[in-house]
C-alpha positions in Angstrom: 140.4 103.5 49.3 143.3 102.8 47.4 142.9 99.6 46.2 139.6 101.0 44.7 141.1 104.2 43.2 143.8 100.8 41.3 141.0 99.4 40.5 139.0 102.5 38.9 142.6 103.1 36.9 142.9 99.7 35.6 139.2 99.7 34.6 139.0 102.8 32.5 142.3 101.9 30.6 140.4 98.6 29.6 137.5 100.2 28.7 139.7 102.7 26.3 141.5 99.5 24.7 137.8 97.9 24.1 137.0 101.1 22.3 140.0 101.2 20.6 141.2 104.5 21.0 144.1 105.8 19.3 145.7 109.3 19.0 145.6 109.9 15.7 143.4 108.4 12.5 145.8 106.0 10.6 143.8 107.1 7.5 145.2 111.0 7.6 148.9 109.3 7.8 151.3 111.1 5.1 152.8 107.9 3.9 155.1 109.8 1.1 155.4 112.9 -0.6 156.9 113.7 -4.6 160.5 114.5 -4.5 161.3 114.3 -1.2 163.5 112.5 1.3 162.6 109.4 3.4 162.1 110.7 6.9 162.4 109.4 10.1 159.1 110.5 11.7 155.3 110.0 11.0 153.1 113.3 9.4 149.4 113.6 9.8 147.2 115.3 7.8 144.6 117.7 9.0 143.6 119.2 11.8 143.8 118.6 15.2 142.5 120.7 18.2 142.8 119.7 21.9 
């Protein structure tokens, strides 16, 4: 049963990588906004609901 349940895991996360699922749209990425500071963290437009 276990080695099925592995298998089951490894199976669905290569399905998701065929897919090619990603957390969040590259095209709603801020890349840079007027007159301010470079910043150490990626901003993403729009709106997301889980």
């Amino acid at each position: 049963m276990g080695k099925a349940l592995v298998f089951l895991g490894l199976l669905a996360v290569g399905l998701l990588g065929l897919v090619g699922f990603s957390g969040f749209p590259t095209e709603d990425l801020v890349a840079r906004l007027p007159d301010q500071p470079e910043v150490g963290f990626r901003q993403f437009a729009g709106v997301y609901c889980d």
